[in-house]
C-alpha positions as CSV (number, residue, x, y, z in Angstrom):
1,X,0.0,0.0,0.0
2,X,1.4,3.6,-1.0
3,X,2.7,5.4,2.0
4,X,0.0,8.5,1.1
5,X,-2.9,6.0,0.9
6,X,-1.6,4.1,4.0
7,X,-1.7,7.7,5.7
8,X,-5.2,8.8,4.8
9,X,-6.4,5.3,6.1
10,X,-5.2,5.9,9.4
11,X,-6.2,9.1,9.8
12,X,-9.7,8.3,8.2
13,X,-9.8,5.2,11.3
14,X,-8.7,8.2,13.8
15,X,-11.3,10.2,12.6
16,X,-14.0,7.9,13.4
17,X,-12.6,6.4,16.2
18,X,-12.4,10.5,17.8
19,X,-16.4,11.0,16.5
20,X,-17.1,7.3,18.3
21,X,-15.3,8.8,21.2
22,X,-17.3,12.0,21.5
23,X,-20.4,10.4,21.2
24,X,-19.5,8.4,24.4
25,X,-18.7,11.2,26.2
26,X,-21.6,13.4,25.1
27,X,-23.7,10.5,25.9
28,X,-21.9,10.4,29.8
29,X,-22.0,13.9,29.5
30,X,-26.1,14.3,28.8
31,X,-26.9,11.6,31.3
32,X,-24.9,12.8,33.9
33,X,-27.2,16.2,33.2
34,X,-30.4,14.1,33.5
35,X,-29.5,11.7,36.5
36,X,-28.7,12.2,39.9
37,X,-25.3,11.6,40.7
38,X,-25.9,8.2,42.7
39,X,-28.2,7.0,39.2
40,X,-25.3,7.7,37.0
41,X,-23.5,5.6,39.0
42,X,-25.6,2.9,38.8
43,X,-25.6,3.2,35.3
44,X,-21.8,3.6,34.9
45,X,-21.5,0.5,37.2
46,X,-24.0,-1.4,34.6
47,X,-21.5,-0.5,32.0
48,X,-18.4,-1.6,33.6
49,X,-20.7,-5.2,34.2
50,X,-21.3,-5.4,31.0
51,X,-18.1,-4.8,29.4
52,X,-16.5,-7.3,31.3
53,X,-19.0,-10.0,30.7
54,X,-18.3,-9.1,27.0
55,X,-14.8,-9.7,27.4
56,X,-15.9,-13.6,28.5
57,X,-18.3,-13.9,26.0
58,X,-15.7,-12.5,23.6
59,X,-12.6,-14.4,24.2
60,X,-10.5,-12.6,22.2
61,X,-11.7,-14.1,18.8
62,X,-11.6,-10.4,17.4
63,X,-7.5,-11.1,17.2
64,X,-7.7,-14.6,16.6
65,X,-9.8,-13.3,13.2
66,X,-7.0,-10.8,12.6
67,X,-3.9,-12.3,12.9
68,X,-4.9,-15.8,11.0
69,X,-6.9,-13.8,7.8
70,X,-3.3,-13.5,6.4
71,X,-2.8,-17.1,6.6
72,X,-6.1,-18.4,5.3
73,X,-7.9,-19.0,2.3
74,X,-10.8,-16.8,2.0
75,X,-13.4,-19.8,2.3
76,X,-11.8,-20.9,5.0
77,X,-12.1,-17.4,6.7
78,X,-15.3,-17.4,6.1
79,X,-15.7,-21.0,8.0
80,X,-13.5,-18.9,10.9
81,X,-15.9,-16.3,11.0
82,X,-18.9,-18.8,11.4
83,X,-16.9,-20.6,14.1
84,X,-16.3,-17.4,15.9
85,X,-20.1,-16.9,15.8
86,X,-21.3,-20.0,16.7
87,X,-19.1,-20.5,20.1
88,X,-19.7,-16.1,21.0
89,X,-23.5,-17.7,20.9
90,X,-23.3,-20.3,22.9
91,X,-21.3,-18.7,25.2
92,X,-23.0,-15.8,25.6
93,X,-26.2,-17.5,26.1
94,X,-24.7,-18.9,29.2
95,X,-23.4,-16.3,30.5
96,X,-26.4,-14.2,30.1
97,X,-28.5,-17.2,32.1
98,X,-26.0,-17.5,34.4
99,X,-26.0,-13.2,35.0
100,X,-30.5,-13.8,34.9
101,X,-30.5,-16.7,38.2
102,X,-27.5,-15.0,40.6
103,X,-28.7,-11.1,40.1
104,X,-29.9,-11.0,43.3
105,X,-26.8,-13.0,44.8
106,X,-24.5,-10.6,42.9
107,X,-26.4,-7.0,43.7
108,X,-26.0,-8.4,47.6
109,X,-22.3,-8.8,46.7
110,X,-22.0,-5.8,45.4
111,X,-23.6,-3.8,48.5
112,X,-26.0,-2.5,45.7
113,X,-29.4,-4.3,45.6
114,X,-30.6,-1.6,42.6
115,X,-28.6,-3.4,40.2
116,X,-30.4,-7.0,41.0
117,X,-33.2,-5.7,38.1
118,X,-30.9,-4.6,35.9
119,X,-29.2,-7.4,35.9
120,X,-30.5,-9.6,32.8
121,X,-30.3,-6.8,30.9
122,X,-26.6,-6.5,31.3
123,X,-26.0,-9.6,30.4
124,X,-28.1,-9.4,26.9
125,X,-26.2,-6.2,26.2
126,X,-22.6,-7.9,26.9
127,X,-23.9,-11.2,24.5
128,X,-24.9,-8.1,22.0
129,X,-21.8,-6.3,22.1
130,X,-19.5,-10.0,21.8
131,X,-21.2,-10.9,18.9
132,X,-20.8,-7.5,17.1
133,X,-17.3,-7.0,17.5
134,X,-17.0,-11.0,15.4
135,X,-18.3,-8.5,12.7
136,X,-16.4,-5.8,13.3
137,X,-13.0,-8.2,13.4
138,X,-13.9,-9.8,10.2
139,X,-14.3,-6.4,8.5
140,X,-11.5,-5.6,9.6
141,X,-9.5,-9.1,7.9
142,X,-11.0,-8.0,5.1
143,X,-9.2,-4.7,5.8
144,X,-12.0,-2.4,5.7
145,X,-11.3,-1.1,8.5
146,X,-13.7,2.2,8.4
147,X,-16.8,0.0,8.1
148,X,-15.3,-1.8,11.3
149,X,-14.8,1.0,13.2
150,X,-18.7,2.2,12.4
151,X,-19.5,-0.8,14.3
152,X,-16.9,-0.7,17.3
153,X,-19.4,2.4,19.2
154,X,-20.2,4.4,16.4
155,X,-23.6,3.4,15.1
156,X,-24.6,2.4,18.7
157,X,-23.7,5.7,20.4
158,X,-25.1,7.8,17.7
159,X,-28.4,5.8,18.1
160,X,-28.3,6.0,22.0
161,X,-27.4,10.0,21.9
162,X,-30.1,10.5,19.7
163,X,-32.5,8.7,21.3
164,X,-31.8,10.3,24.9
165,X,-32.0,13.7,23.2
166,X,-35.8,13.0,22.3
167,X,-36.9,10.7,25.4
168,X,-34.6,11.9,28.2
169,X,-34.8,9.2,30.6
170,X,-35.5,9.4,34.1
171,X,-34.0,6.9,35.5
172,X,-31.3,4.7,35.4
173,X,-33.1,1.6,34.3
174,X,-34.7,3.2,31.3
175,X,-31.7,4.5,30.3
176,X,-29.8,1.1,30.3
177,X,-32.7,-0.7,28.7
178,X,-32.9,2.1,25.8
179,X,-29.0,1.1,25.1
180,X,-29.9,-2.5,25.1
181,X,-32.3,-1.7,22.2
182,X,-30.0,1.0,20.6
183,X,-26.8,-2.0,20.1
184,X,-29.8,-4.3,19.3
185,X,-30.1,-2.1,16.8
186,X,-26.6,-2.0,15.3
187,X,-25.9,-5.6,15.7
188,X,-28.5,-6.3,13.4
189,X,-26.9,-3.4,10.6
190,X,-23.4,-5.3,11.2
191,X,-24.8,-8.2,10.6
192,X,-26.2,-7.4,7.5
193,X,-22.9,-5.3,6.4
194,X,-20.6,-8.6,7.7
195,X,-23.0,-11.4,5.4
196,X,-23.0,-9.0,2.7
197,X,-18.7,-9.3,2.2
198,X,-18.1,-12.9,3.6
199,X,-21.3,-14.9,4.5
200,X,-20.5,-17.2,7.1
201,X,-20.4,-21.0,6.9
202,X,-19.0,-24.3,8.9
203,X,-18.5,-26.3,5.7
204,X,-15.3,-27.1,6.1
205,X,-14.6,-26.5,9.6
206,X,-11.9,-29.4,9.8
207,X,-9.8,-27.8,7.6
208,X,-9.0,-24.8,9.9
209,X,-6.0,-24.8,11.9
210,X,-7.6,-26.1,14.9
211,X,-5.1,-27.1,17.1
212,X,-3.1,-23.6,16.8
213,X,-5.9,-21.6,16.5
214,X,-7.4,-23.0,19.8
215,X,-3.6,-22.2,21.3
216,X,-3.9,-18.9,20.4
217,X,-7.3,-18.2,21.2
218,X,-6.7,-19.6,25.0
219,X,-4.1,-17.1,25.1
220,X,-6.2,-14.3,23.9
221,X,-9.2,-14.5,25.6
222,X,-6.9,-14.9,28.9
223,X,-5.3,-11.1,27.5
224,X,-8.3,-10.1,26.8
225,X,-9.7,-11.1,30.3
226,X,-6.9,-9.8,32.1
227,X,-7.0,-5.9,30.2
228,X,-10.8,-5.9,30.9
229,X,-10.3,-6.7,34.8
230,X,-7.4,-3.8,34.7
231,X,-10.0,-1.6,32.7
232,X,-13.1,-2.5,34.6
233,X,-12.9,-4.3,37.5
234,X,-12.2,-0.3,39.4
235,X,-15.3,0.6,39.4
236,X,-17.1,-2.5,40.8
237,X,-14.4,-2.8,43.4
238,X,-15.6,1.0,44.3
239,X,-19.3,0.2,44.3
240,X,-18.8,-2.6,46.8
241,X,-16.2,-0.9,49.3
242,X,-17.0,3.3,48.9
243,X,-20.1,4.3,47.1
244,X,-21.9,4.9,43.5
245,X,-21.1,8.8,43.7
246,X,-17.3,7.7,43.4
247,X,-18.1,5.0,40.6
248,X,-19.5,8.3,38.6
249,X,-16.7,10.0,39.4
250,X,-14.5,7.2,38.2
251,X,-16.3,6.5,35.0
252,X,-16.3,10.1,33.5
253,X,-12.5,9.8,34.2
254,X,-12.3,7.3,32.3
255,X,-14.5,8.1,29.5
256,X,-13.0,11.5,29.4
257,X,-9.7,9.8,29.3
258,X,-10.7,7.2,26.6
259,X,-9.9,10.1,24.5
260,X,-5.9,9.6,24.7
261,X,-7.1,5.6,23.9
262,X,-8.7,5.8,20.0
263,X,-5.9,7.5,18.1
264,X,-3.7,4.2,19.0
265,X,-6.9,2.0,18.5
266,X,-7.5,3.8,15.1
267,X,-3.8,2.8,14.3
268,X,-4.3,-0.5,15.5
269,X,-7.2,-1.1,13.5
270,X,-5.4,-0.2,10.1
271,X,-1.7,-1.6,11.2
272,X,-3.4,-5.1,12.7
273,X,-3.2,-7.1,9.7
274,X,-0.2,-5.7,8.2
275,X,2.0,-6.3,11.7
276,X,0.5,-9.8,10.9
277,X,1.5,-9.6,7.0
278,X,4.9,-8.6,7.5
279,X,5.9,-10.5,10.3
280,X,4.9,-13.3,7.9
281,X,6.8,-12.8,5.1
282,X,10.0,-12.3,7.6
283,X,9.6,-8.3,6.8
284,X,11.3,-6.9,10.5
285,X,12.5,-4.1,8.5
286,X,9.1,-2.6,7.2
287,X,7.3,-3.8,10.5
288,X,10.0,-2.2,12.5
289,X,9.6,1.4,9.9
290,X,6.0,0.9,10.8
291,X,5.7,0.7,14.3
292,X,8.5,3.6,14.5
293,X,6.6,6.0,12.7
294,X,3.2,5.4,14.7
295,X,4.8,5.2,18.3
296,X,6.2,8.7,17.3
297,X,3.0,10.0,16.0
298,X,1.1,9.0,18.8
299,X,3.4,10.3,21.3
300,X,3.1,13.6,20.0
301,X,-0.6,13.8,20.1
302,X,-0.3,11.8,23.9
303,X,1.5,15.0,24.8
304,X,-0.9,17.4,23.2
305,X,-3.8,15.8,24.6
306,X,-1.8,15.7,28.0
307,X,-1.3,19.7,28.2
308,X,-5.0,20.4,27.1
309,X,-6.3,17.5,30.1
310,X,-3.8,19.5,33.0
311,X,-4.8,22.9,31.5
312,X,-8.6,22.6,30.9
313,X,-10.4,20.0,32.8
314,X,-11.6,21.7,35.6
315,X,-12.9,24.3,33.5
316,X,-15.2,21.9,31.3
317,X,-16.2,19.9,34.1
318,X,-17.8,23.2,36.0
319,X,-19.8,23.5,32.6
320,X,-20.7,19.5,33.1
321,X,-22.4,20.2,36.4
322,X,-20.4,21.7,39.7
323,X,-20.6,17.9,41.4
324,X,-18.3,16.2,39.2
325,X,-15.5,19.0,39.5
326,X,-13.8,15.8,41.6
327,X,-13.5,13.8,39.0
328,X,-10.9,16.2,37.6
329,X,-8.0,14.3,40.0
330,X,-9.4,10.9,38.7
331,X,-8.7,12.2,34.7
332,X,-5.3,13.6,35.4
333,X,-3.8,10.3,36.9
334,X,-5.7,8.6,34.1
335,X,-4.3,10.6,31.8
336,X,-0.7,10.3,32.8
337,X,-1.1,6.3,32.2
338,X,-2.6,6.8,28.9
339,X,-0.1,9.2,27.6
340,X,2.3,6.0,28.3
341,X,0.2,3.8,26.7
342,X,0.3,5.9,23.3
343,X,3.9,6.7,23.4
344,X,4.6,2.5,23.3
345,X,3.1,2.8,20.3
346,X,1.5,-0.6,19.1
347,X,3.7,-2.7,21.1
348,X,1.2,-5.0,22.8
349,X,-1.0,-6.1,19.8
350,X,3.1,-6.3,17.7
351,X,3.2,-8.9,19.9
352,X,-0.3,-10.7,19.6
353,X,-0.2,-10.3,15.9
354,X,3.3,-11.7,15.4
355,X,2.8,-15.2,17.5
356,X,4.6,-14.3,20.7
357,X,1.2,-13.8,22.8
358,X,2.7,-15.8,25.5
359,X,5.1,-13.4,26.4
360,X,2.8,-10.8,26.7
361,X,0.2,-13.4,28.9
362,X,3.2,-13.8,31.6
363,X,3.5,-10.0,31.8
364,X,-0.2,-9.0,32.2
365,X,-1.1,-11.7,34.3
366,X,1.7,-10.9,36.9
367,X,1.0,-7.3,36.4
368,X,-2.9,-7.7,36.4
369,X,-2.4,-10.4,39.9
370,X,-0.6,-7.6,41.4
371,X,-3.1,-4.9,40.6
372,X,-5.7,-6.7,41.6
373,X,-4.6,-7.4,44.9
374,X,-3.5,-4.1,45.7
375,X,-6.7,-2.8,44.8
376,X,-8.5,-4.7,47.2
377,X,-6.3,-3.5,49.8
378,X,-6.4,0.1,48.6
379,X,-9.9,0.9,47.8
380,X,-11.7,0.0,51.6
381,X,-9.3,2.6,52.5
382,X,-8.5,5.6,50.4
383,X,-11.7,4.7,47.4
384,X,-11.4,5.8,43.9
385,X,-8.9,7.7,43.3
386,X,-6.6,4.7,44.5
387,X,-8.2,2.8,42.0
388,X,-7.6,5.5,39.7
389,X,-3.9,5.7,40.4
390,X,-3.7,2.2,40.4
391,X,-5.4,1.5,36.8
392,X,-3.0,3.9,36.0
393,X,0.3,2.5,37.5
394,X,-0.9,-0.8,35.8
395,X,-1.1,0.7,32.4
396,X,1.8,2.0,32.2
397,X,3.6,-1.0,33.7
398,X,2.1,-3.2,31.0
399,X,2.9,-1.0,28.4
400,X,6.3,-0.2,28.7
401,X,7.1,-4.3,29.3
402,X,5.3,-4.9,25.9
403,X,7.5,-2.6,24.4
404,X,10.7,-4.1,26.1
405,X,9.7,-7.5,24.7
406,X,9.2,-6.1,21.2
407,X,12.5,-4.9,21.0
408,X,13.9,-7.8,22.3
409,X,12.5,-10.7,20.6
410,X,10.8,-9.2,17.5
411,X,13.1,-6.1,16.0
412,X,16.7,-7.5,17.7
């Protein structure tokens, strides 16, 4: 691919990762207008739920698509795909009865009996989400990455923000079960988009790779698994041992934050394949030029979006609504993890997409055992923002060993 078209992809993917990343803050934004602070926080709390029962349902088959569509015939990517679809399924319906008969133990656990009736529909979302990111993965194989991106929070937010603006829920529960329609919605448009380029099929399903590609899918869902708990497990470890006004608190941080997230995401989204590609045809010298030229790209826009964060939250947040101005703590340690997790570059998913996911699965689960821990020690005492500090200790941590294992075992 020319350099100039390889360019106006990327940007094109940042583009609509940055509009996908507004419209989840404008959508935190406009219901933490409507809801009293202690709602929102049920709300963000349901979202934090959700993703991480995604990430089960998920288990990292969005990689697995991506980093074998290089290695496959296309008939026998489409048998991946309707693999990948059948076990997010039947997965997911388990999980989602599973979620339906312990609400009430699990809203006990949680020191939050509101959440018991929201419960089942947390668990329908998560199965929603898992199965629309297959789609989005598989667009992405088939490197269209800007229809991909449309459905990773794009279509779904746009549809949630617009329906808020005309209903304006009341409550927390309303609000969560209009988002449960809303991705209903988009799964159903990615599955049409998905069929439409590569209809799925399981003729043929013995042909696959099995025994590596269940190797490598054990490994990713377990990376998968462990970034989720480091991403989302905060804010349910708050609602049990300080209080929903801190899980709102937490979760515009790290919506806010998110921000510094989607220009490496947009990156990753275009580079996935060819990281995959090159590494391949034994290229270390164009996936080395590669990764070199992002990393410093997105370490200059890290540091831009660094300044703006220490120079203008508090300011944006008075025009939010006065109780949030606490939050503004939470963003600036979030921030200060994120601008290391940008200025790695595209180290962690070099490694995924290149066959050396088991060195990255040692790191993040002694890192993510560690944070963990800590956290449960931390949080009783000293609530969000050491969750806060810690998610962002943990990022950076990750990061930076990723980056250390690239240069050491992939572009020596």
């Amino acid at each position: 691919m020319a350099a100039n078209a390889f360019k106006r992809l990327i940007v094109g993917s940042f583009l609509l990762k940055l509009v996908a990343a507004g419209l989840g803050l404008a959508v935190y934004a406009y219901l933490a207008r409507l809801l009293p602070v202690f709602e929102f926080g049920l709300f963000a709390l349901c979202m934090s739920v959700a993703m991480l029962l995604a990430g089960i349902i998920k288990q990292g088959v969005e990689n697995l698509i991506i980093r074998f569509c290089s290695e496959v015939a296309r008939e026998n990517l489409a048998c991946l795909y309707g693999a990948c679809l059948l076990l997010i399924f039947a997965v997911g319906a388990l999980v989602v009865a599973i979620v339906f008969a312990l609400a009430q133990p699990l809203s006990v656990w949680l020191n939050t009996p509101d959440i018991a009736a929201l419960l089942p529909f947390v668990g329908l979302y998560a199965l929603f989400n898992g199965m629309q990111a297959v789609n989005a993965a598989l667009l992405n194989a088939l490197h269209k990455p800007k229809v991909s991106l449309l459905f990773s929070g794009v279509l779904s937010q746009f549809i949630f923000l617009t329906a808020l603006v005309v209903v304006s829920p009341s409550s927390p529960y309303f609000a969560f079960t209009m988002l449960l329609c809303c991705q209903g919605l988009s799964l159903v448009a990615s599955f049409v988009v998905a069929f439409s380029f590569c209809p799925p099929t399981l003729r043929g399903v013995l042909q696959l790779p099995l025994g590596r590609l269940g190797v490598a899918n054990a490994h990713y869902f377990i990376i998968s698994l462990l970034m989720l708990i480091t991403q989302q497990i905060s804010p349910i470890v708050v609602a049990k041992y300080a209080s929903l006004e801190e899980v709102a608190y937490l979760a515009i941080a790290i919506k806010v934050t998110a921000f510094f997230a989607y220009p490496l995401m947009a990156v990753n989204k275009v580079c996935g394949p060819h990281y995959s590609r090159l590494y391949f045809k034994s290229d270390t010298n164009g996936l080395a030029n590669l990764a070199k030229v992002t990393r410093r790209q997105l370490t200059l826009i890290a540091s831009v979006g660094l300044v703006c964060v220490f120079l203008l939250v508090e300011p944006l947040l008075q025009l939010l609504d006065g109780g949030y101005v606490a939050a503004a703590n939470y963003i600036k340690i979030l921030a200060l993890g994120q601008w290391v997790n940008l200025a790695t570059g595209s180290a962690v998913l070099i490694l995924l997409m290149t066959g050396h996911e088991r060195v990255h699965l040692y790191q993040n689960l002694a890192v993510t055992c560690l944070y963990f821990c800590v956290l449960l020690i931390l949080v009783p005492y000293f609530g969000a923002i050491a969750a806060a500090s810690l998610m962002a200790g943990a990022m950076a941590v990750k990061n930076l060993l990723s980056l250390y294992s690239v240069n050491k075992t992939i572009l020596r």
